[in-house]
C-alpha positions in Angstrom: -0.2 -33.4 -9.1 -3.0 -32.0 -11.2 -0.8 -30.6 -13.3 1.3 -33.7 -14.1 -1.9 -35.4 -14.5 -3.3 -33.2 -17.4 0.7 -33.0 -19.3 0.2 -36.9 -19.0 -3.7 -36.6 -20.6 -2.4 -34.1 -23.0 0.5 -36.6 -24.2 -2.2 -39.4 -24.6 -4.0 -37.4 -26.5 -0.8 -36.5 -28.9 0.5 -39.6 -29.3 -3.5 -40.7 -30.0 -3.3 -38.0 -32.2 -0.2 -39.4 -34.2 -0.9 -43.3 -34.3 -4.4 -42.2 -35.9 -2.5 -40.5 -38.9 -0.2 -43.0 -38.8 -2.8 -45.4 -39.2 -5.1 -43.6 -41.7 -1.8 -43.2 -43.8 -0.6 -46.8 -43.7 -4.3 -47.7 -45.0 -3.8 -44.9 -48.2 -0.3 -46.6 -49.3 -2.2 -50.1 -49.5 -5.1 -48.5 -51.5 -2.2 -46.4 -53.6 -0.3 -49.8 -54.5 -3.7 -51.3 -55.3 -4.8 -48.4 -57.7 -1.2 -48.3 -58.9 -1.3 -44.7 -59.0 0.8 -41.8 -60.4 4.3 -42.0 -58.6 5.1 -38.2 -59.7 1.9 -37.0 -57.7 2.8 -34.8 -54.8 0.0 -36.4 -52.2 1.3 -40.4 -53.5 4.9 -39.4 -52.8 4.0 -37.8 -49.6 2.2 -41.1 -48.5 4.8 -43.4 -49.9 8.0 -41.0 -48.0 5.9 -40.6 -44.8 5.2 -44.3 -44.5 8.6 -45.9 -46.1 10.3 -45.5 -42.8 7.8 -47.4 -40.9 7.4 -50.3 -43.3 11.0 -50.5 -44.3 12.0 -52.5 -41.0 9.1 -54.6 -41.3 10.0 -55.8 -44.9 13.6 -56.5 -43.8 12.1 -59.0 -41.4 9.0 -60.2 -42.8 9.8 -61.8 -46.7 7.2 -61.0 -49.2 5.4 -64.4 -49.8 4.3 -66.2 -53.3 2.2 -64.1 -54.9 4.3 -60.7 -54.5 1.7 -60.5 -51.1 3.1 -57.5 -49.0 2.3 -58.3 -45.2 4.6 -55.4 -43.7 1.1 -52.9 -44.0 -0.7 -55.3 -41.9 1.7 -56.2 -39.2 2.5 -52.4 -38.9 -1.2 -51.9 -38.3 -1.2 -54.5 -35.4 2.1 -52.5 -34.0 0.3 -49.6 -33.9 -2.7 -50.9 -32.7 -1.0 -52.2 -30.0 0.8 -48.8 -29.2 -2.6 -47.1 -28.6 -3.9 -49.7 -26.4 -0.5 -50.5 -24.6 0.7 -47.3 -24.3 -2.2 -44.1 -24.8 -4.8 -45.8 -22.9 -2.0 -46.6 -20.1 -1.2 -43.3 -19.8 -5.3 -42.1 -19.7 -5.8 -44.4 -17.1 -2.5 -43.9 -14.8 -3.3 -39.8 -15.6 -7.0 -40.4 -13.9 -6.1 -42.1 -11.2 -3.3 -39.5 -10.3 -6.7 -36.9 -10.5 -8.9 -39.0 -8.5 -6.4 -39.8 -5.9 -5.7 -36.1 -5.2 -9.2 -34.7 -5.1 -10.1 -33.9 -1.6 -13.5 -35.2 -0.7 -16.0 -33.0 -0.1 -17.1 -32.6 3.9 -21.0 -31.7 4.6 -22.1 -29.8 8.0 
């Protein structure tokens, strides 16, 4: 039990792990297409490659609106956002009750 209990803490904490770099590289691409930066730079086409796959979808759904206004960033944000509360913090909480239901209480003399 306790060892189920810590592979399903230690998968929380990877998939935590991932949506957070997800994340922190969904919010570089928007600053990138604001700055308009250098598209032969290693680090831009590294964001732009690592993030295409995620947005790509999205735009294929979602139209870009008047204005050229890309909303795909902001709706793969909520996704993700909803994956860490839906899904990490499900598995924290099941993982701890799984611990706390198999700890034998102490008995005193």
């Amino acid at each position: 039990m306790y060892l189920l209990a810590n592979c399903m803490h230690g998968l929380a904490a990877i998939l935590g792990s991932l949506i957070f770099m997800a994340e922190i590289l969904v919010i570089a691409r928007v600053v990138i297409s604001w700055l308009s930066a250098d598209p032969s730079n290693r680090l831009v086409q590294f964001i732009v490659g690592s993030t295409e796959p995620l947005l790509t979808p999205i735009r294929r759904r979602i139209p870009i609106i008047g204005g050229g206004i890309d909303l795909s960033p902001i709706v793969l944000l909520f996704g993700l956002l909803f994956l860490k509360y839906a899904l990490v913090d499900s598995l924290r909480v099941y993982a701890n009750s799984m611990l706390m239901s198999a700890r034998i209480p102490v008995q005193t003399m």
